[in-house]
C-alpha positions in Angstrom: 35.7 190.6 -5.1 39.5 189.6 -5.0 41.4 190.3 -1.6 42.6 193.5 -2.8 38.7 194.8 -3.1 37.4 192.7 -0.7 33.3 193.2 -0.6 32.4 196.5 1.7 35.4 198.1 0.6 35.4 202.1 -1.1 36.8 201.5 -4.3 36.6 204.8 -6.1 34.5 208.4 -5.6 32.6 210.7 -8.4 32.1 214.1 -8.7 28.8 215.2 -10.7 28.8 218.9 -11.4 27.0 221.2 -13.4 30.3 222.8 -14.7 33.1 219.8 -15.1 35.7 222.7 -16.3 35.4 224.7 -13.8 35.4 221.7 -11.5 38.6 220.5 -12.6 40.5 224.4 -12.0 38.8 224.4 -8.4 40.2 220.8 -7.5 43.1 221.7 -9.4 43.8 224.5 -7.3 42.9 223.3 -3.9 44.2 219.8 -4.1 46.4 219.6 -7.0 44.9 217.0 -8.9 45.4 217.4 -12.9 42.4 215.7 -15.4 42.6 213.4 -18.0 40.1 212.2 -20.3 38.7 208.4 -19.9 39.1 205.9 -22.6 36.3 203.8 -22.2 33.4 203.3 -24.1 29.9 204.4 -23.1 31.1 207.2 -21.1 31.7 210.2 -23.0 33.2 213.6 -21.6 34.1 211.4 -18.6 37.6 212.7 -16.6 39.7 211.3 -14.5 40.9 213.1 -11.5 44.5 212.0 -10.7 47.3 212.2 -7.9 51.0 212.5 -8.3 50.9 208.4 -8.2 47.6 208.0 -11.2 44.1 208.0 -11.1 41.6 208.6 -7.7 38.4 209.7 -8.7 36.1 210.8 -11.5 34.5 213.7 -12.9 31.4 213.9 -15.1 28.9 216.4 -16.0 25.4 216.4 -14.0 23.0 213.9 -15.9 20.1 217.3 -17.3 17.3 214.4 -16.5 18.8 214.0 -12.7 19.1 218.0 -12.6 15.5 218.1 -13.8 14.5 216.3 -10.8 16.0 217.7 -8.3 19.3 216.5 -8.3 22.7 219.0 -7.2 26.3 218.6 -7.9 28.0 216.2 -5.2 30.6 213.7 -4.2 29.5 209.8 -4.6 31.1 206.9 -3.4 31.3 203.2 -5.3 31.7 200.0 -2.8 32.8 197.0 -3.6 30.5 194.3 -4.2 30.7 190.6 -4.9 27.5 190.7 -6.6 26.0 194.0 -8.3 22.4 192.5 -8.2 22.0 190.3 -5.4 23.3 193.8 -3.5 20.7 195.8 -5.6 17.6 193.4 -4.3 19.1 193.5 -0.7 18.9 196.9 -0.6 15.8 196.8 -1.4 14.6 194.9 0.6 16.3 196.8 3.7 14.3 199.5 2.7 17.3 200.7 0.3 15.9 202.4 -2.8 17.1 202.0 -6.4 18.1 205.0 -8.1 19.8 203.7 -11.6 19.7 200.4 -12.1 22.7 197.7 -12.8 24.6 198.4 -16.1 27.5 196.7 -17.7 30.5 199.1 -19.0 32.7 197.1 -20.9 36.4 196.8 -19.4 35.0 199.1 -16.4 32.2 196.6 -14.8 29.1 196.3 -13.2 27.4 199.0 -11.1 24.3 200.5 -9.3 23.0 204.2 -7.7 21.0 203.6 -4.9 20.2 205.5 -1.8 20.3 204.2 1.9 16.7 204.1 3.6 17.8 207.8 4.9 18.3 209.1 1.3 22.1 209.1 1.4 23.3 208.2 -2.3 26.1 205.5 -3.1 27.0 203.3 -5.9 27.7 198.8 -5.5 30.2 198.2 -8.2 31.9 194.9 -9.3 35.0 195.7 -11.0 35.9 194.2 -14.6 39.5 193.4 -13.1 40.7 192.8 -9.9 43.5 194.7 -9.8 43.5 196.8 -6.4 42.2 199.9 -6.3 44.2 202.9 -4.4 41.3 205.7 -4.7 41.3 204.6 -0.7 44.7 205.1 0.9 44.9 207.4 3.5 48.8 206.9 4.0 49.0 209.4 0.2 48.5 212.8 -0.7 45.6 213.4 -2.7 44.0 210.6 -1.8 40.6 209.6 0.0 41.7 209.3 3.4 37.9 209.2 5.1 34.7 208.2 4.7 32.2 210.0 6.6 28.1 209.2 6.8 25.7 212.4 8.5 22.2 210.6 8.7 19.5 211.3 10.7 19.3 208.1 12.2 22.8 206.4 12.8 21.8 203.1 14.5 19.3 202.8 11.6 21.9 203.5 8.4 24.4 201.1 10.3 22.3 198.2 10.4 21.1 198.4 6.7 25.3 199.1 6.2 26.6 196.1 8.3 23.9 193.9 6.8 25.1 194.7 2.8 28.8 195.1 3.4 29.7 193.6 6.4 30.4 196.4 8.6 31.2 196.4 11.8 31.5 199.3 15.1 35.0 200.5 15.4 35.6 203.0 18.7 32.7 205.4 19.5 33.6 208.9 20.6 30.7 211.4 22.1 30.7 214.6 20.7 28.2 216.2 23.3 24.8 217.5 22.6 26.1 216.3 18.6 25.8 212.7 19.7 28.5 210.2 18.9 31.1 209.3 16.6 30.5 206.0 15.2 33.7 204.7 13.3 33.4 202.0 10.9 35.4 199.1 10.4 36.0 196.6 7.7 38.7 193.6 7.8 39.8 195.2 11.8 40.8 198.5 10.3 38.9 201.4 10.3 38.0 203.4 7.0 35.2 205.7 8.0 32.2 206.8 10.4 28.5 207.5 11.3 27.2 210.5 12.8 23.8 212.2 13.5 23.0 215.4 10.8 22.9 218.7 11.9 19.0 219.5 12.1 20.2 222.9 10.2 22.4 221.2 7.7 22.3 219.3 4.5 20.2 216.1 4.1 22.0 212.8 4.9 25.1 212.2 2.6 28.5 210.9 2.4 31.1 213.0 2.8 34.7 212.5 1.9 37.8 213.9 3.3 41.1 213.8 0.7 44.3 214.0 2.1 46.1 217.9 1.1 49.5 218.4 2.8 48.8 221.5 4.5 45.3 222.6 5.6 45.9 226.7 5.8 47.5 226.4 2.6 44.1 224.6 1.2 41.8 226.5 3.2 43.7 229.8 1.2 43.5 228.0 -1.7 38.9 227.2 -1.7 38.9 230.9 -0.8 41.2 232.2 -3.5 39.4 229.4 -6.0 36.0 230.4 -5.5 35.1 227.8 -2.9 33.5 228.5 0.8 34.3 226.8 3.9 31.6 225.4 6.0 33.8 224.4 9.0 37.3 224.1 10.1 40.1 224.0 9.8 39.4 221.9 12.7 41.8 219.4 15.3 40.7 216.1 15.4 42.3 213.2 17.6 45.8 212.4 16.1 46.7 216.1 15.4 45.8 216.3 11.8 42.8 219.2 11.3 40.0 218.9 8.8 38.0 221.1 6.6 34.4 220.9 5.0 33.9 223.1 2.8 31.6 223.6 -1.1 32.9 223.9 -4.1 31.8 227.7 -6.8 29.1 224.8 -8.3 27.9 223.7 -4.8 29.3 220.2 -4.0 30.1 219.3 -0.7 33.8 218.0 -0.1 36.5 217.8 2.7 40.2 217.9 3.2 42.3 216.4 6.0 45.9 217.3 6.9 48.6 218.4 8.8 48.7 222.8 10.0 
């Protein structure tokens, strides 16, 4: 990738739910994102979701074959990759598993689903250009400021991580009986973290915070939209407070501001 994606880096985040519309009033609502339709070929009813300053994540519809088997409306991150397939048989051979294999989308690039030896879900994309991409920028509203991994075996996940992408330990911060806070560094700055899943809570998944400007504000705003909050609003170190919450279609997402 060029220096602006460098390899390990997020690089943009998907919603798949079984009711894009109603989707796009929730995350309207709570984070004030507006929609607009994709251009590019191959991807039809495909949205964008975009901040005041353009375009942060997308929006499609839940794949009928992937609901079929099991699948449920969620968040999903793409990573930067220098190579789509060489990462794809890596994976693999860390114990990775494939879920869709590489595809070509004209002026969008190559890209992958698999899932992490702990069944957490991502995508390796190489990007057609190598212009930066800002879906990652915690310094601006509406944007991903936080990328955060609940697994059920954290040394495990960071190994297969570090050993694709290049990952490295940031600071570590024990949360009790919870375990610890792993954070996760790439180029000597730190973008997300690993922690140990809640024996009650969902399987192992990424989860990813987007910056709102006020967090009661918000939290009104997934009540009054339909949504429920599954913890917070929280303080965490710095003075911002977070909350996890699930969307009316049942996706997991998280916000992160200021009270």
């Amino acid at each position: 990738m060029s220096d602006a994606n460098p390899h390990g880096s997020f690089i943009w985040y998907e919603l798949m739910s079984s009711d894009p519309d109603a989707a796009a009033d929730f995350y309207g609502a709570v984070i004030g994102w507006t929609t607009a339709p994709f251009g590019g070929d191959g991807a039809p009813g495909y949205r964008l979701f975009q901040a005041a300053d353009g375009a942060v994540a997308g929006l499609m519809a839940l794949p009928v074959e992937a609901a079929a088997a099991g699948a449920r409306p969620g968040w999903f991150g793409y990573i930067a990759v220098d190579d789509v397939d060489a990462c794809v048989a890596a994976a693999e051979a860390e114990g990775g598993r494939l879920y869709a294999p590489p595809i070509e989308m004209p002026d969008v690039g190559r890209f992958a689903m698999l899932a992490d030896p702990q069944g957490a879900a991502f995508y390796v994309m190489r990007g057609a250009s190598d212009a930066p991409s800002a879906a990652f920028a915690p310094d601006q509203q509406g944007h991903c400021a936080w990328n955060e991994l609940s697994t059920d075996d954290p040394d495990a996940a960071r190994a297969f991580y570090s050993r694709l992408f290049g990952w490295s330990d940031g600071e570590r911060l024990s949360m009790g009986e919870a375990g610890d806070y792993q954070m996760l560094d790439l180029g000597g700055s730190s973008f997300g973290a690993v922690m140990r899943r809640m024996p009650d809570g969902p399987p192992p998944a990424w989860t990813f915070y987007m910056t709102v400007p006020s967090i009661d504000a918000a939290a009104a705003k997934v009540r009054a939209a339909g949504g429920a909050t599954l913890h917070g609003p929280s303080e965490i170190p710095g003075g911002d407070f977070i909350l996890i919450g699930t969307d009316p279609q049942g996706a997991v997402f998280a916000l992160v501001g200021p009270r």
